[in-house]
N, C-alpha and C positions, 0 to 999 in steps of 0.2 A: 953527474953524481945522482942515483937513483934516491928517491925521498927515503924517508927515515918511517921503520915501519909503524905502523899506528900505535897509540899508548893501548893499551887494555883497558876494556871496561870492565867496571866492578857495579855489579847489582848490589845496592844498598836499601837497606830497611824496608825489606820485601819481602813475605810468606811466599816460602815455594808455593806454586800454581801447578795445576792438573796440565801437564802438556806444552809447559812452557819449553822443555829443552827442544823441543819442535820447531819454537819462535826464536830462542835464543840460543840459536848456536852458534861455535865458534868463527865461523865462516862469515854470519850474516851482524854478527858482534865485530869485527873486523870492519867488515864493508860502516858500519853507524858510526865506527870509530875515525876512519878516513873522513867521513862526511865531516866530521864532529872539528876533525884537527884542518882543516881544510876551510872551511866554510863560516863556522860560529865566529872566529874573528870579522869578520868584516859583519855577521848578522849585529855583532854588539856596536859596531858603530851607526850599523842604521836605524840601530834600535837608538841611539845619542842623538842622531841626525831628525828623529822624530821630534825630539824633546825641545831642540833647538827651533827649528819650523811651528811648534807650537806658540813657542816663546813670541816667535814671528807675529803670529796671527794675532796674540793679546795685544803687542804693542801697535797692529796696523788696522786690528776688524775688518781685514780685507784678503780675499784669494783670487789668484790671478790666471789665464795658461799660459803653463810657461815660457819665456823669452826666450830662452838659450836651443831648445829644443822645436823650437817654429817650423824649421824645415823641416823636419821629421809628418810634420802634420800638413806642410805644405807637397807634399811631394807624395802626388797620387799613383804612382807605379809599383808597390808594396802592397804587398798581400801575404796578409799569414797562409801558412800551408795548406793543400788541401783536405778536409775533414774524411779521414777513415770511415768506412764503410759502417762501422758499428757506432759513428760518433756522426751521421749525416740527418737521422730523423731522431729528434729530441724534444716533440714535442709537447710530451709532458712525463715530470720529472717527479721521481718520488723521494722525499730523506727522510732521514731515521739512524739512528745508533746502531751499532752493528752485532748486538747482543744476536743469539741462536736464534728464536723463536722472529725478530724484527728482519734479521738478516731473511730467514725463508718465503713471509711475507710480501716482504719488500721487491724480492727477487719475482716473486711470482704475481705481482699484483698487476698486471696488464702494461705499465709505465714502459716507457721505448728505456728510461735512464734511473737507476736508484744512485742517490748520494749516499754514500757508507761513509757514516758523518764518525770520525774519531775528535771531531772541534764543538763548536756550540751544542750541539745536542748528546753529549757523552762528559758527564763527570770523570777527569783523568782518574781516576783510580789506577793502580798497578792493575788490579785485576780486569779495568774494562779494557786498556792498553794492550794488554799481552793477549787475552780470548780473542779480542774484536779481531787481530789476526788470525790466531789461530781460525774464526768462524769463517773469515776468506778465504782462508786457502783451501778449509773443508769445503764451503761450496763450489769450489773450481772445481777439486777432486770426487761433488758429489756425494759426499760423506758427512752431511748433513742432517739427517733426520733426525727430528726432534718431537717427545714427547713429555706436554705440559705434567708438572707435577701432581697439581694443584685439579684441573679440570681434566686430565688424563686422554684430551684431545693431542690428535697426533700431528704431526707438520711435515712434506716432503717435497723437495722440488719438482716443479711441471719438466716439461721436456727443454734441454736445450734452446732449442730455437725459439721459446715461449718468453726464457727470461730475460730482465733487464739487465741492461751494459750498465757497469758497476764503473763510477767516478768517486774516485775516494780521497776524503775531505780529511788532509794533517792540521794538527793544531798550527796557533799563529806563529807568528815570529816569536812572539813576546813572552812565548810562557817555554819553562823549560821541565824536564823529565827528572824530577828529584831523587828517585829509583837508579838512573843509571848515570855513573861520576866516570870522569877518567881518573889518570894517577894522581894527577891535583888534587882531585875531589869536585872536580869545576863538571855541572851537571851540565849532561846532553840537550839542546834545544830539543821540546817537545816536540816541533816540525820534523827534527830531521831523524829520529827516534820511530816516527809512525810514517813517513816517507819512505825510511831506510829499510826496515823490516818487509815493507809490503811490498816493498820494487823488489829486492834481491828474493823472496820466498814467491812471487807468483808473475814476475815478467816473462819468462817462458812457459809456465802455463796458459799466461794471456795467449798469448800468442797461438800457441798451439790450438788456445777455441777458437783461433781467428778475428782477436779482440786484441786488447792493449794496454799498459799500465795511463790509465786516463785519473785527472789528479783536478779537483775542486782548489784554487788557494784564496786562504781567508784572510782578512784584514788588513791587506796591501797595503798601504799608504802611498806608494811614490814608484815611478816604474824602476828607481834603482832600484828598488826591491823583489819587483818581477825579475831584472838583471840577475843578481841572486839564484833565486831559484834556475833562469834558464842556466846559470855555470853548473847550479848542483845536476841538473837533468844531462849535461854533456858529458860530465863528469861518469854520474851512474851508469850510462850507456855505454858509455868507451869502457869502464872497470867490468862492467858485467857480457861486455862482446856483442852488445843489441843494436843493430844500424840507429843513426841520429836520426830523430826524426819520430823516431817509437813513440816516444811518451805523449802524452796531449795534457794540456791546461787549459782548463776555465778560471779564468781570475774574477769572484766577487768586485764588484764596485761597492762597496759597504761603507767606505770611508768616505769623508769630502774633499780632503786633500786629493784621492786618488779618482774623481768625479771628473779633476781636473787634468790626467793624465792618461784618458785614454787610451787616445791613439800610440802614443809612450811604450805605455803596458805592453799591448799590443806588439809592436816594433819589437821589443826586447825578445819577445816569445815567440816571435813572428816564425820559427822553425816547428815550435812545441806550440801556438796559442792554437785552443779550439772557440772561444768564446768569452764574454763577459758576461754576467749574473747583476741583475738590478733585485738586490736586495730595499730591507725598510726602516727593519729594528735596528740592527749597526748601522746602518746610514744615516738616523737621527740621532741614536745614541752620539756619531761623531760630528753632527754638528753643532751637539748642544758644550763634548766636549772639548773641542776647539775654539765655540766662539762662547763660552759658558762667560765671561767677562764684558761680552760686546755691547753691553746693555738692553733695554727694553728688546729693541727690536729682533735681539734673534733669542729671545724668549718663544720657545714651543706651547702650546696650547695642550689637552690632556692627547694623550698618545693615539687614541682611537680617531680622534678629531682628523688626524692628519693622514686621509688618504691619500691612494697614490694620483689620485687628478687634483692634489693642491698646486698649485702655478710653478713652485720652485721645486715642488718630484716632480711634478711633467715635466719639468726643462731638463732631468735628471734622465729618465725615462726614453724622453725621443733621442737626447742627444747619444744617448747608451744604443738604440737600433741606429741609426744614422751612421756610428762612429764604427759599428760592428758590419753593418753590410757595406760600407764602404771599402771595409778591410780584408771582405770574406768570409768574417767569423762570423757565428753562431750568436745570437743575441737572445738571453734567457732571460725571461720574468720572473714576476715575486712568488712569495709562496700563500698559499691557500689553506690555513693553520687551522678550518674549525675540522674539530671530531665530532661526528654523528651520535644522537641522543640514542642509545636504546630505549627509551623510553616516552620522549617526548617528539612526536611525528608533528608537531606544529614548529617547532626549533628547528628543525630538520630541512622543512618546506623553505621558510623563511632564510637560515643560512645557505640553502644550495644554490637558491637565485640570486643573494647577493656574492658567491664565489662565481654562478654562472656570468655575469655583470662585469665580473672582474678580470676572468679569462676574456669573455670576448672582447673586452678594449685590450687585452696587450695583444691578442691574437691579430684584430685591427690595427693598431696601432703598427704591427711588424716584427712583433716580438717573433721568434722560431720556436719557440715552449715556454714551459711554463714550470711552475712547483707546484705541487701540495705535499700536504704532510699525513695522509689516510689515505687507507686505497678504495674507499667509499668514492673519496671525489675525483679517483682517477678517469672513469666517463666520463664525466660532468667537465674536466679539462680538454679532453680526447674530442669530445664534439663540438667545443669553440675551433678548437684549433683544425680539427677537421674539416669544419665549415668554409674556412679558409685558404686551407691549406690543400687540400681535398688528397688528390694523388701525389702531389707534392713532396719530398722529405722537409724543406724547407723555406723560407719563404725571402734566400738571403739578395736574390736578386731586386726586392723594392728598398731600392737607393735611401729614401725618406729625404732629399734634396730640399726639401721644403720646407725642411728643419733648419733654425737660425736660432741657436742660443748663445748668449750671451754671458759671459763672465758673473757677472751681478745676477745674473736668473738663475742661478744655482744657490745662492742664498741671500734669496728675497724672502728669506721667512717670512717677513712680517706682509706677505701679501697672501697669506693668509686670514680671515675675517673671524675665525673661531677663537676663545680665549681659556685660560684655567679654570677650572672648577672646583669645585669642594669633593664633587663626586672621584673628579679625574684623581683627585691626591689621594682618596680612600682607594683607588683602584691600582694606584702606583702601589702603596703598603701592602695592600691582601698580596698583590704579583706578583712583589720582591717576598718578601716574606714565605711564602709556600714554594714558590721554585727553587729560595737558598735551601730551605728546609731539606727539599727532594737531593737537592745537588749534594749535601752534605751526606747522604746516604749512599750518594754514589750513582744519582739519577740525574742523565742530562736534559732528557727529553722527559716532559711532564705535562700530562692533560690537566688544568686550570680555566673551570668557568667555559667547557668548553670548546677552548682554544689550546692546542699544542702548544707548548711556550719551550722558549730553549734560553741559551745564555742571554741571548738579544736581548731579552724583555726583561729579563733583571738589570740587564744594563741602562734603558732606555727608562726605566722605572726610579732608579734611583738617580740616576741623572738627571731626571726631571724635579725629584724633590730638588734634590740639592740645587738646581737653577733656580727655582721659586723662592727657595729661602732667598740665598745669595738676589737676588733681583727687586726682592722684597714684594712680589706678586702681590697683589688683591682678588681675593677667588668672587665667584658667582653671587656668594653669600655675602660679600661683605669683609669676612675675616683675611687676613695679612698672613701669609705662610711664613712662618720662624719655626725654631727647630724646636721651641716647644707644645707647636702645634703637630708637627709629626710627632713627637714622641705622643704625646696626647694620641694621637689616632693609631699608631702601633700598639700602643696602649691596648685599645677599643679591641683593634684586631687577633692580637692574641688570646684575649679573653672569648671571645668568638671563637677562635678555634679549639680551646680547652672547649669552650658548650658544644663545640658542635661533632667533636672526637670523643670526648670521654676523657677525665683524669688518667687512666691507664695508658691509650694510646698516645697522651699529650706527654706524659713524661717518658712513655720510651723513644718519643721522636726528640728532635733537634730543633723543637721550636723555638725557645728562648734563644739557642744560639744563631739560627737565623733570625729573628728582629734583631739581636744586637749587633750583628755586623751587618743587617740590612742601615741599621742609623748610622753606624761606626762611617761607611761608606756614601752616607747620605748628608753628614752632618756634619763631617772632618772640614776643616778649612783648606786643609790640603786634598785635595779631588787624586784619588786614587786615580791611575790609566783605567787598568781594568779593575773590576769588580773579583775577577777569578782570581788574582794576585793575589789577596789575601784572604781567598776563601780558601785555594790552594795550601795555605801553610795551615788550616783547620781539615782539610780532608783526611779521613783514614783510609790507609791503603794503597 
């Protein structure tokens, strides 16, 4: 008996958009609908199956790799597929939100790879959802040209052969698409909404430029999860007539649970895996909120503190090259978030040599690429890795054998020597506070101090108060972090921001309602998963 045809989706509490019936047509409404009735059942049990596993960790302070799955890791003869032609030199990577003017940018900024982020770096608004499509499909078709409002500079793609091979980043598992309900009313997973749309409108176009629907996935947790995704990729291939094999995945290691699971990941995608990704911000965000209970010792120090040569991310770090060139795959480094001062050339000096610093260890270390987040320091990655790499695409042949981590060396926080600060907790408030601000507007990616910041750093920001209180921290100074020391300093910092904006600007922004759900989320006894949760049911749009 043939299935039962898909329920219909129904666009709910959504302003038509300029060009939408391009994105959402009947055809490609159908294919998100399948995915929807097909798939989201079993996503909501691993989204139960997290909760449970959590519960795990509070009652034992301990993660393990896992027993059941040994031979999976034991058994060297396995190798993911091999890396397509457009997906073999990666080594350096540019992301960004997939707005007009970032999408042309990005494409053209010398990077071998743009991450066309629809996840951390894009406030879901209906309006960023349905354009960021549409802006992909336009620069397949070349139908991109853009000119700024405002400065009345104009934007056009270089040649073909010039741009970067576009890997496009769906939202998580965990968050869903409130705009589009079936008959229920039971809303579409945000993943399979921004997966579904982008496969079905431009996987024969890929193809046609001699590229591929190539797919970033964020916030893994466990490789049944990678499992998941590889049925939905079978699935879309076989529905849409495109040999197995087409699509490619890099799975983020961004979580601790999934630190643990590798080779796993790996395994499951082993058809579709192109690589793993050693993120920084999610990867302490989860392990503060996993072992947020464990006491002292997996207390984090302020966020800056914690680079990536502390003992428990280098154990993080090598066993992620090690576990990827063993497999075949592609093994990506972190990202490289400062933006370039127009105006101050000593800022400048100073941050390019500590990003110079930081490419050449993962370049050494074995990493195949790299991130940044500007196309300023796309050179500046291009010549670590070059150094290295020289004529090379990549560099998956050094084994890194030499590498021996340990269960426990993945979180030995506490072998770490740095501790909280007074400053670290002002710097947590200014960071949560001005990115909910931006996000609320409908801004995922936001320059702060700086630094690009995306969802990460609001995560990792108020996850750190809220561990301080709870832990009952003693900072630098002397004073005990309780919650009525962040409000006190939320306090401080809003009033900074009215002096430093203007009354006008202060009240046409979202400032007050980002400090209150920066504490709402900082100060709750009950520890939100995500932060976007309920920033999501305050978003317009």
């Amino acid at each position: 008996m043939s299935a039962p045809a898909p329920s219909p989706l129904a666009i709910v509490d959504a302003e038509p958009l300029p060009r939408q019936e391009e994105v959402l047509t009947e055809a490609a409404l159908a294919f998100v609908a399948e995915l929807h009735r097909r798939f989201t059942p079993r996503r909501d049990e691993l989204l139960a199956r997290r909760a449970e596993r959590r519960a795990e960790i509070a009652r034992t302070s301990t993660l393990g790799f896992l027993p059941e799955t040994a031979a999976i890791r034991a058994d060297d003869s396995w190798r993911v597929a091999p890396a397509p032609d457009a997906l073999n030199d990666r080594r350096v990577e540019i992301t960004g939100p997939t707005d007009r003017k970032m999408t042309i940018n990005a494409l053209n900024s010398g990077a071998k790879v743009w991450l066309a982020d629809f996840e951390d770096a894009s406030a879901p608004t209906w309006e960023n959802v349905v354009l960021g499509q549409v802006n992909l499909s336009d620069a397949y078709t070349r139908n991109i040209d853009f000119t700024d409002a405002k400065s009345g500079k104009s934007y056009a793609l270089k040649a073909d052969e010039e741009l970067a091979t576009v890997v496009m980043r769906p939202r998580g598992w965990h968050l869903n698409e409130r705009h589009l309900v079936d008959a229920d009313g039971t809303p579409v997973p945000g993943a399979l909404v921004d997966f579904g749309l982008y496969f079905f409108h431009n996987v024969q176009r890929l193809l046609d430029l001699g590229k591929g629907p190539y797919f970033y996935l964020p916030k893994t947790e466990s490789h049944l999860e990678a499992r998941l995704w590889n049925e939905v990729f079978v699935f879309a291939q076989e529905y849409c007539g495109i040999p197995q094999g087409t699509v490619r995945a890099t799975v983020l290691i961004e979580t601790i649970t999934a630190a643990y699971e590798m080779e796993e990941i790996l395994y499951e995608l082993r058809d579709h895996a192109s690589g793993l990704n050693a993120g920084r911000w999610d990867y302490l965000f989860s392990i503060v909120k996993n072992f947020r209970d464990g006491g002292a010792r997996f207390v984090l120090p302020d966020r800056n503190a914690v680079t990536m040569t502390a003992p428990f991310m280098r154990a993080y770090t090598e066993l992620l090259v090690r576990t990827c060139h063993k497999r075949g795959a592609h093994a990506i480094g972190g990202m490289a978030a400062f933006i370039p001062s127009r105006r101050d050339a000593e800022v400048n000096k100073v941050a390019f040599e500590k990003v110079r610093a930081d490419k050449d260890r993962e370049a050494g270390d074995g990493f195949d690429g790299s991130w940044v987040a500007h196309p300023d320091l796309v050179p500046i990655a291009m010549e670590s890795f070059d150094k290295v790499l020289g004529d090379k695409p990549n560099q998956k042949d050094r084994l890194r054998e030499d590498v021996d981590v340990k269960a426990a060396d993945l979180i030995a926080v506490d072998s770490l020597d740095a501790k909280p600060t007074y400053a670290g907790l002002v710097n947590a408030v200014q960071v949560g506070i001005r990115y909910i601000e931006a996000w609320l507007r409908g801004m995922g990616a936001v320059a702060i101090f700086n630094l690009m910041e995306d969802a990460a750093t609001a995560e990792i920001s108020r996850s750190q108060i809220w561990q301080w209180i709870n832990a009952e921290v003693v900072l630098d100074n002397g004073e005990q972090v309780t919650a009525d020391l962040a409000r006190k300093v939320a306090a401080e910092e809003l009033a900074n921001i009215r002096a430093e904006i203007g009354d006008e600007a202060f009240t046409a922004g979202n400032w007050q309602q980002a400090h209150d759900l920066l504490l709402t989320v900082s100060l709750d006894e009950d520890y939100a998963d995500f932060l976007t949760l309920p920033a999501y049911e305050q978003l317009k749009g």
